[in-house]
N, CA and C atoms as a LAMMPS dump frame, in Angstrom:
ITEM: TIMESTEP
0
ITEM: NUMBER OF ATOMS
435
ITEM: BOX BOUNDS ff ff ff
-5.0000000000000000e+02 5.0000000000000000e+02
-5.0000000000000000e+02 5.0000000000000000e+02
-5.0000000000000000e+02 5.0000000000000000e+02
ITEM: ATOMS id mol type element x y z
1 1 1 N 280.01 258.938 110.473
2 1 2 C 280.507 260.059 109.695
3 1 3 C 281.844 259.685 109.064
4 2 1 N 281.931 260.406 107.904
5 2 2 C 283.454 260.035 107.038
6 2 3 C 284.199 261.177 107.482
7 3 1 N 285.523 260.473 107.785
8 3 2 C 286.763 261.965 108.43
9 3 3 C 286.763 262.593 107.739
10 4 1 N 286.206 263.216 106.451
11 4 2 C 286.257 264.265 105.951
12 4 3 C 285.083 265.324 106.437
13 5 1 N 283.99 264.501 107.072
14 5 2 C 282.559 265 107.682
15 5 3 C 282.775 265.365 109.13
16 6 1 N 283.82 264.466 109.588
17 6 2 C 284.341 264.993 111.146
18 6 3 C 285.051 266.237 110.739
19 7 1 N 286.265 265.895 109.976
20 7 2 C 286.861 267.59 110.295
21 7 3 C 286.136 268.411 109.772
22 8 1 N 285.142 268.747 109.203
23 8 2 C 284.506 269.922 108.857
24 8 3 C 283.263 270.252 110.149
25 9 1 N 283.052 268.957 110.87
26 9 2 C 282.399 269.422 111.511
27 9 3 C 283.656 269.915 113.47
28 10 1 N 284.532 269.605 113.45
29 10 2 C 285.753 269.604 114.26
30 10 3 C 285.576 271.5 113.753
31 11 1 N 286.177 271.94 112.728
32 11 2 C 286.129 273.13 112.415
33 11 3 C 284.966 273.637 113.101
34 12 1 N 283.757 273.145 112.49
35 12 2 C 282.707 274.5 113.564
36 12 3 C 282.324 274.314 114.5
37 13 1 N 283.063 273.433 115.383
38 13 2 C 283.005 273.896 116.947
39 13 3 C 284.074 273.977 117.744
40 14 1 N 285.61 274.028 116.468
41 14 2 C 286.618 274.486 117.678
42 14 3 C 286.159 276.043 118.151
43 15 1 N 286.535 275.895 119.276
44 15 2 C 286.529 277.234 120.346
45 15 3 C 286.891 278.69 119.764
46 16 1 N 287.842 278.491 119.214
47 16 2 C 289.097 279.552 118.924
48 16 3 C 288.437 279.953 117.546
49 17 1 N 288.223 279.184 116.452
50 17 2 C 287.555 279.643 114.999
51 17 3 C 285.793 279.929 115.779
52 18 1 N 285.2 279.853 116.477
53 18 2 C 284.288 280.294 116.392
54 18 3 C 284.526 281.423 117.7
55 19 1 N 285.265 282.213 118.27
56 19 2 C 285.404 282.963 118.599
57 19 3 C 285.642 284.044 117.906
58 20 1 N 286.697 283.784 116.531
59 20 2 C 286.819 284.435 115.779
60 20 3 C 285.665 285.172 114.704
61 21 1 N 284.528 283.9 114.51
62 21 2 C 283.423 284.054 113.843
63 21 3 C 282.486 285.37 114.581
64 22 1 N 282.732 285.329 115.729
65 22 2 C 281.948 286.119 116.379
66 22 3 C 280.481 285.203 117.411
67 23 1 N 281.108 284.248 117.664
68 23 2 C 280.181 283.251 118.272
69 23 3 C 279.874 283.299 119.394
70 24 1 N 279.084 283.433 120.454
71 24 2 C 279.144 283.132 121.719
72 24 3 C 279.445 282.417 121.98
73 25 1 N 280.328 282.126 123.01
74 25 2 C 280.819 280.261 124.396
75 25 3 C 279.766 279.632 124.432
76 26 1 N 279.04 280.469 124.956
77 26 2 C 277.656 280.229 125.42
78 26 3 C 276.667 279.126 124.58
79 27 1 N 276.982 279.586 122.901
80 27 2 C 276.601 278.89 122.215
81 27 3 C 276.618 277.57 121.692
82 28 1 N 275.586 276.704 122.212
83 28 2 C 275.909 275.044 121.658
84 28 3 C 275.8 274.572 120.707
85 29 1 N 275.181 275.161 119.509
86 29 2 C 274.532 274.729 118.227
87 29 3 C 275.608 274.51 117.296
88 30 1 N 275.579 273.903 116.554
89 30 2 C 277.221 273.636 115.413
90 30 3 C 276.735 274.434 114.343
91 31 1 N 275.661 275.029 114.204
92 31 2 C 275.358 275.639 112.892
93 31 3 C 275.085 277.146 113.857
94 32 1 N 275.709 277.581 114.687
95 32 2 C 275.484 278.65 115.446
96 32 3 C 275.023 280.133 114.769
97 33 1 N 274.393 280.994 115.305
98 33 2 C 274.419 281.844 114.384
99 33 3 C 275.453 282.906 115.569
100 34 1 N 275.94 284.48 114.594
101 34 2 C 276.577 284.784 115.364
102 34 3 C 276.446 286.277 115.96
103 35 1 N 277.275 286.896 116.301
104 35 2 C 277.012 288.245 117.112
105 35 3 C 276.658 288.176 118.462
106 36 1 N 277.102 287.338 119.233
107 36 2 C 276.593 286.883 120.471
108 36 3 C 275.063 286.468 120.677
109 37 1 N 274.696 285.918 119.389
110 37 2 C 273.143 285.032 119.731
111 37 3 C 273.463 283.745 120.528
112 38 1 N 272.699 283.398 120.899
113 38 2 C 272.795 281.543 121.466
114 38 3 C 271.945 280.855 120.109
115 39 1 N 271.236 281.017 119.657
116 39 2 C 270.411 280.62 118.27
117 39 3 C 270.847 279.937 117.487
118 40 1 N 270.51 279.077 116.951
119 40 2 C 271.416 278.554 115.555
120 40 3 C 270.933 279.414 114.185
121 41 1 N 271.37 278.828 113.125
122 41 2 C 271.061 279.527 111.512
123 41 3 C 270.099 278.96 111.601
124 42 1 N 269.02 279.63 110.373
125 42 2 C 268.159 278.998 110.58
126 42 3 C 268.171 278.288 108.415
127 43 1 N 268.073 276.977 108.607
128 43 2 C 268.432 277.12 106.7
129 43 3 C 267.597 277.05 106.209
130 44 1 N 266.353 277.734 106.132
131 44 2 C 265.172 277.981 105.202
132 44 3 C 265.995 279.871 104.917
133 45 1 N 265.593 280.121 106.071
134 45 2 C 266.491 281.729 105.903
135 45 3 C 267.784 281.317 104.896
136 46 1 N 269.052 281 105.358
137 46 2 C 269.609 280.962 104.633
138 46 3 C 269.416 280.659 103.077
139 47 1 N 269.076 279.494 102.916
140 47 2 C 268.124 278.942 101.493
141 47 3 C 267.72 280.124 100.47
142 48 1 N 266.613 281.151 101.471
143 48 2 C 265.701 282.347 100.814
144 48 3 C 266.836 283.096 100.517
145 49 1 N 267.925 283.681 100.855
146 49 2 C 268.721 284.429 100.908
147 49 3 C 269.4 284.622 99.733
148 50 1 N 270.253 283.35 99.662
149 50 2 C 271.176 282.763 98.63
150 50 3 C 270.228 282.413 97.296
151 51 1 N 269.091 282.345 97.178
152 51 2 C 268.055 282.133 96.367
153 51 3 C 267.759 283.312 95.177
154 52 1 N 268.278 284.437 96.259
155 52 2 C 267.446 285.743 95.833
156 52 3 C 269.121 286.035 95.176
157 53 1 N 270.218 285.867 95.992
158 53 2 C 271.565 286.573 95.888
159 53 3 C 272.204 285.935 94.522
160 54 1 N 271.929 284.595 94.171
161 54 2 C 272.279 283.435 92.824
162 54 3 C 271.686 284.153 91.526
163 55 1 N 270.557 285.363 91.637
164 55 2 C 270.199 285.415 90.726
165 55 3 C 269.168 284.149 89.697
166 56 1 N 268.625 283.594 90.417
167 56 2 C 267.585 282.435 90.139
168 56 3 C 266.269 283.752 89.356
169 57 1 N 265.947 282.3 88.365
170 57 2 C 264.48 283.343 87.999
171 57 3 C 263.757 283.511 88.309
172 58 1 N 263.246 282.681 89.317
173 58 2 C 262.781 282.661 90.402
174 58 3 C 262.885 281.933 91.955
175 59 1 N 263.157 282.941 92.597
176 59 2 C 263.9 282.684 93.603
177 59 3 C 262.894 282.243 94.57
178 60 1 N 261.803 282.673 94.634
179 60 2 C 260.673 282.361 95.602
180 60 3 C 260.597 280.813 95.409
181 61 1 N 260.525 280.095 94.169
182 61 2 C 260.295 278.641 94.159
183 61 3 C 261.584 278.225 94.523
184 62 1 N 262.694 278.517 95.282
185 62 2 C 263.46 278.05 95.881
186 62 3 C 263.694 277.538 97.17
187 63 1 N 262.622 276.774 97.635
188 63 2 C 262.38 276.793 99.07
189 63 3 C 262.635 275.324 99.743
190 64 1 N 262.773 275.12 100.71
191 64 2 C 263.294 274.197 101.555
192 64 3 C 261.545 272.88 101.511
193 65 1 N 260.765 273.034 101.4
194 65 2 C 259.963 272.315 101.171
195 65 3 C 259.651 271.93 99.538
196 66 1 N 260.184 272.927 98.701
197 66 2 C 260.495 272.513 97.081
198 66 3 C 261.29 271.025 97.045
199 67 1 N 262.621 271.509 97.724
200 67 2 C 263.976 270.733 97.483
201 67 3 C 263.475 269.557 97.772
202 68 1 N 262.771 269.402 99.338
203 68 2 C 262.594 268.01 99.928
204 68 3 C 261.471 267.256 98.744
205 69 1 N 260.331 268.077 98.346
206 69 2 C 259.506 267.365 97.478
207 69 3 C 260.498 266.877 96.071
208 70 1 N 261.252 267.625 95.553
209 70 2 C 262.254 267.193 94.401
210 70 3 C 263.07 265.857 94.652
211 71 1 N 263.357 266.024 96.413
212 71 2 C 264.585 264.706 96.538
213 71 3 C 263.435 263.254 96.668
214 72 1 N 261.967 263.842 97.01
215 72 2 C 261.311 262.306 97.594
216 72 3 C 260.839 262.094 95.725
217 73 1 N 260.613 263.072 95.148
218 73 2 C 260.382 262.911 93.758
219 73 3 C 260.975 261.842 93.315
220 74 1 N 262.102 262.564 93.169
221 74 2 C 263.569 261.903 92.603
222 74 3 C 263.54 260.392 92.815
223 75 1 N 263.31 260.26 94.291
224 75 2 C 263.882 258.973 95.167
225 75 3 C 262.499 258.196 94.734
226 76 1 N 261.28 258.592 94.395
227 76 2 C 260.496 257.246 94.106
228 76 3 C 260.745 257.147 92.388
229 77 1 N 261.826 257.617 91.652
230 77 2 C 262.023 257.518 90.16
231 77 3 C 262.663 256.766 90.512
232 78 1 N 264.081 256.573 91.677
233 78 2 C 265.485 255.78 91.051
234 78 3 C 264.533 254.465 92.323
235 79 1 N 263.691 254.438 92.628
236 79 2 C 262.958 252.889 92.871
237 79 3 C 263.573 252.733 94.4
238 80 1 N 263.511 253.487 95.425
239 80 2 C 265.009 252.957 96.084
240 80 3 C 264.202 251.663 97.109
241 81 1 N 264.527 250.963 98
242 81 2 C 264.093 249.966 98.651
243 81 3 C 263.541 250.696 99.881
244 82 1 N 262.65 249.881 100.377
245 82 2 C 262.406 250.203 101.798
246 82 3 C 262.945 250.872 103.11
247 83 1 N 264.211 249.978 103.341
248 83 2 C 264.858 250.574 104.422
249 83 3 C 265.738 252.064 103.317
250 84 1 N 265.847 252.035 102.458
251 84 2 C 266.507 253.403 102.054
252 84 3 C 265.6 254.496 101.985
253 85 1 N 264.52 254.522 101.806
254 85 2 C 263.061 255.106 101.726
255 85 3 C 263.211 255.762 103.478
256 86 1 N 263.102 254.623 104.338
257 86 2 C 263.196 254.882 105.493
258 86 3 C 264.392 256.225 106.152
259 87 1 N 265.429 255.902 105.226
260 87 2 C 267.16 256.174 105.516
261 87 3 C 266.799 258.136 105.238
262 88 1 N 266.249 257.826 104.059
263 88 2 C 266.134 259.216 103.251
264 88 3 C 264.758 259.771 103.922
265 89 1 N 263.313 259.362 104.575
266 89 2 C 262.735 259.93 105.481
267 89 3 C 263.47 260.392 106.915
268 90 1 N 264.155 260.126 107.231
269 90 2 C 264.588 259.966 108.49
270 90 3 C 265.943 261.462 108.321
271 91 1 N 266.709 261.284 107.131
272 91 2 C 267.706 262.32 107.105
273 91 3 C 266.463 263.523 106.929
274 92 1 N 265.577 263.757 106.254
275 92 2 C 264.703 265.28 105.627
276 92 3 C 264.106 265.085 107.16
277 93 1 N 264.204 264.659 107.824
278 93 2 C 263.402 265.11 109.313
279 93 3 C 261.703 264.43 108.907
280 94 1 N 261.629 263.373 108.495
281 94 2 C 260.527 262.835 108.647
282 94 3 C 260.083 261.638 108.999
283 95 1 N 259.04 261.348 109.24
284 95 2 C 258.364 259.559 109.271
285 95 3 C 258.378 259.465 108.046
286 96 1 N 258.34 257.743 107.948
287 96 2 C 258.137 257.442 106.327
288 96 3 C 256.502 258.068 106.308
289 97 1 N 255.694 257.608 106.59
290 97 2 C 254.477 257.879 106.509
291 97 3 C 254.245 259.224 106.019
292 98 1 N 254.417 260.761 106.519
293 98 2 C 254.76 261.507 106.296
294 98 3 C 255.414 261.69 104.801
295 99 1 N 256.536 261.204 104.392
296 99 2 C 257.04 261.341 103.494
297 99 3 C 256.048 260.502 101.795
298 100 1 N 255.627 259.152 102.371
299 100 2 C 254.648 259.219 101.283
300 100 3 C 253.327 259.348 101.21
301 101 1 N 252.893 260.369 101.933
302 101 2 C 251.869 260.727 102.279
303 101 3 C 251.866 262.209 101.675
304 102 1 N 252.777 263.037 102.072
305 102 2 C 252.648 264.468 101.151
306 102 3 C 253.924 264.986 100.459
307 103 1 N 254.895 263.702 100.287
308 103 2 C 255.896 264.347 99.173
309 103 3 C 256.286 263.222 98.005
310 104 1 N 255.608 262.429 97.632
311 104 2 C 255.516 261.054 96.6
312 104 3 C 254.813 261.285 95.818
313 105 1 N 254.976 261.085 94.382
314 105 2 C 254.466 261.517 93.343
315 105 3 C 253.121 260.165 93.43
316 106 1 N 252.008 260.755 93.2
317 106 2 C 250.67 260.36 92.884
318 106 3 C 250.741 258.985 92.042
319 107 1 N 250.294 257.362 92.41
320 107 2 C 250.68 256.784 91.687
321 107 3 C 249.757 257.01 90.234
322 108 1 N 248.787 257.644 90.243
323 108 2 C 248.434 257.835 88.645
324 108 3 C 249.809 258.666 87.919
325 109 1 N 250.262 259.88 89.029
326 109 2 C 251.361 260.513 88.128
327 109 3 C 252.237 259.455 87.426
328 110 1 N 252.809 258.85 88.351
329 110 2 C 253.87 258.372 87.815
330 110 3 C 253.652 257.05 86.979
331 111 1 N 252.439 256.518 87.096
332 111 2 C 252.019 254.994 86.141
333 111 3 C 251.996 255.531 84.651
334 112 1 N 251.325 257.508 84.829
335 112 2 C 251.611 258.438 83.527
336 112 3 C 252.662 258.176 82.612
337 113 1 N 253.815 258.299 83.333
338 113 2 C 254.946 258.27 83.349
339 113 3 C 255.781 257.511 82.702
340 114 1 N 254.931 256.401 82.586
341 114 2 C 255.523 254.867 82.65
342 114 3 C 254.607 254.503 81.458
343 115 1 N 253.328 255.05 80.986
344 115 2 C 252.94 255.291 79.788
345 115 3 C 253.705 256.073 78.612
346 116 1 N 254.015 256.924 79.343
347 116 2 C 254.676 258.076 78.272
348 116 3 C 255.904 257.845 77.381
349 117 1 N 256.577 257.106 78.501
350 117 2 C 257.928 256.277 78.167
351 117 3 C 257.187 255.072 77.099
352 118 1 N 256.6 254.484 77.298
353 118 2 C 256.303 253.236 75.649
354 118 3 C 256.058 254.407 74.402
355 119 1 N 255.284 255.385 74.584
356 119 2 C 255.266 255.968 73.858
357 119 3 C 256.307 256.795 72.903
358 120 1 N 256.969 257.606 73.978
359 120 2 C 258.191 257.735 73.628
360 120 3 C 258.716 256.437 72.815
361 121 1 N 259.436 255.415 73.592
362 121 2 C 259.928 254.144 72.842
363 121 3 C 259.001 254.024 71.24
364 122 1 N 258.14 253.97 71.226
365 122 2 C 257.474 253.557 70.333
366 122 3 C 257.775 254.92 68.759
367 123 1 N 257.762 256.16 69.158
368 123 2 C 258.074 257.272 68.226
369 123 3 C 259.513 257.256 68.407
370 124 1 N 260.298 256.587 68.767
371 124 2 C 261.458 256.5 68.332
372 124 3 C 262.232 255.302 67.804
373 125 1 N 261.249 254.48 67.854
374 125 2 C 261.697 252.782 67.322
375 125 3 C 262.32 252.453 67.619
376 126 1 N 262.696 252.055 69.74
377 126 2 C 262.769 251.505 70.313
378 126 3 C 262.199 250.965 71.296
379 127 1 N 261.073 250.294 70.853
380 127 2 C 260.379 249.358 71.312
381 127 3 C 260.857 248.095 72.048
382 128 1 N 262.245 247.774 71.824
383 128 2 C 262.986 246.42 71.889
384 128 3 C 263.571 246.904 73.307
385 129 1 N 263.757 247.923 73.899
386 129 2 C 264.094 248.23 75.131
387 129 3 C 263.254 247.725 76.02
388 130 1 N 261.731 247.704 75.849
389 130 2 C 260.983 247.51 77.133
390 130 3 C 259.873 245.961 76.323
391 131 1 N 260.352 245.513 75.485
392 131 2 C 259.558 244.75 74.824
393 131 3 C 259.526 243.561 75.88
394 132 1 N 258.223 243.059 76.529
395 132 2 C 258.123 241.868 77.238
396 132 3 C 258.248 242.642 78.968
397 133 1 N 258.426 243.578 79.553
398 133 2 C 258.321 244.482 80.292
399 133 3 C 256.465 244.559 80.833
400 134 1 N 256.667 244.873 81.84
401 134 2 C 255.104 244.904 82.271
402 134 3 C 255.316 246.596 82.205
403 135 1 N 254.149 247.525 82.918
404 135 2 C 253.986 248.629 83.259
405 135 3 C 255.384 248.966 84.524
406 136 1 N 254.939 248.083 85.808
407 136 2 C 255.651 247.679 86.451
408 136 3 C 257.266 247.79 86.43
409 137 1 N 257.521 247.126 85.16
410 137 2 C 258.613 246.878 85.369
411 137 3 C 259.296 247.469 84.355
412 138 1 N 258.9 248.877 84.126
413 138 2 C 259.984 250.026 82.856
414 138 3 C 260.195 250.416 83.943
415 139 1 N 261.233 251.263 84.322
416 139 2 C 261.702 252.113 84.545
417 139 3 C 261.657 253.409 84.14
418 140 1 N 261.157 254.582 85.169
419 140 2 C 261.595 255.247 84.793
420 140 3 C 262.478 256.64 85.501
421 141 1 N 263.218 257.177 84.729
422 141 2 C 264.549 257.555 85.342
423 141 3 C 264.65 259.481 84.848
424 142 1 N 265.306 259.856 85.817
425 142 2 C 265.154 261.838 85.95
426 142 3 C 265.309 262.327 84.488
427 143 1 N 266.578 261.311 83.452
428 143 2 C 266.601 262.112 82.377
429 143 3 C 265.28 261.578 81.366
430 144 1 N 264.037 261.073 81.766
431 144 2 C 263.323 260.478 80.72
432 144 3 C 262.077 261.774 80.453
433 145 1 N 262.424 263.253 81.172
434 145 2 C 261.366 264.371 80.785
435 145 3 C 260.807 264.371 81.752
């Protein structure tokens, strides 16, 4: 953890600020919930909450299994390596297996993808970007649509 990740986490379990919160002693959880529960928060609840309270247009597609499919999205666009694949299954609470098994974009989706982009290139007459490039080896990246 970076000392900026310790003291914030130092904050929610000194004694005295979470007494003040309304916390139980009793309570071990660092994400405690309060009013004398022992329970922690729970952050899908929270998530739904703040979803609805942001004024989103839709708040229902704001959900804690959205986000994670958006970040493994994301993460097979920016290409990441193996053990980071691993790094980023492991923080969302999963096996890799798991993770490209029901949150990895379809490789037809994304080979799509990787079509769409020559195309693109091509209606904009830059072709010279990916010229000599396999399928393989374009890139493609969150701002490409």
């Amino acid at each position: 953890m970076t000392a900026q990740q310790k003291a914030a986490v130092d904050l929610l379990i000194d004694p005295e600020l979470r007494s003040h919160a309304g916390i139980s002693s009793d309570n071990l959880f660092v994400f405690a919930a309060t009013k004398g529960s022992l329970n922690s928060i729970r952050g899908s609840d929270v998530l739904r909450q703040h979803a609805a309270f942001c004024g989103a247009k839709n708040p229902t597609g704001l959900t804690s299994t959205n986000l994670r499919k958006h970040i493994a999205t994301l993460s097979q666009v920016m290409n990441l390596q193996g053990h980071e694949l691993d790094q980023l299954a492991s923080f969302m609470g999963h096996d890799i297996r798991i993770h490209r098994e029901f949150y990895r974009l379809p490789d037809n989706v994304f080979q799509t993808a990787k079509v769409a982009k020559i195309l693109i290139a091509m209606e904009k007459g830059k072709m010279s970007s990916i010229h000599g490039k396999s399928l393989d080896e374009i890139d493609v990246g969150p701002d490409d649509g």
